[in-house]
Residue, then its C-alpha position, 0 to 999 in steps of 0.5 A: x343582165x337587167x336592162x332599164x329605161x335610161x341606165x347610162x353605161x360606159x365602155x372605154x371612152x363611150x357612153x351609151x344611154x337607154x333610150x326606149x326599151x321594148x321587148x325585142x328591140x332598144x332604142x339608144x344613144x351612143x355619146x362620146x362625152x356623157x356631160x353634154x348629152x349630145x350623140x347619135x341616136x341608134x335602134x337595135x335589138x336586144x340581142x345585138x345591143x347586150x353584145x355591145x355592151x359586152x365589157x362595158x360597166x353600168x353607171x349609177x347616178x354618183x358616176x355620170x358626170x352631169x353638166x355644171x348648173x347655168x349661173x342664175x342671177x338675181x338682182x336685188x328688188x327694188 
């Protein structure tokens, strides 16, 4: 299993986001709902991070569901 800075995987209704990644540990975040971003930061090693993502699947970009743009509005000039 390659891991990398920032992969998103999935596993059943969680997502988990590579945060940092070093030699012998991983700094990641679990998220219930990957749109918002928001979760619980975690720091664990490497060995007893790929035994959580045991049966999860990594997401490319077209799969991770991204937050809905914030409306700009723009006034005509006067």
């Amino acid at each position: 299993m390659k891991l990398a800075q920032n992969q998103i995987w999935q596993r059943g209704e969680e997502y988990f986001r590579i945060v940092e990644l070093e030699r012998l540990e991983v700094a990641y975040k679990a998220m219930k709902d990957s749109s918002t971003g928001e979760g619980v930061h975690h720091r664990v090693s490497k060995k007893a991070f790929c035994r959580l993502l045991k049966g999860a699947a990594l997401l490319g970009h077209g799969e991770i569901v991204q937050p809905p743009p914030s409306a700009t509005v723009t006034v005509a000039g006067s």
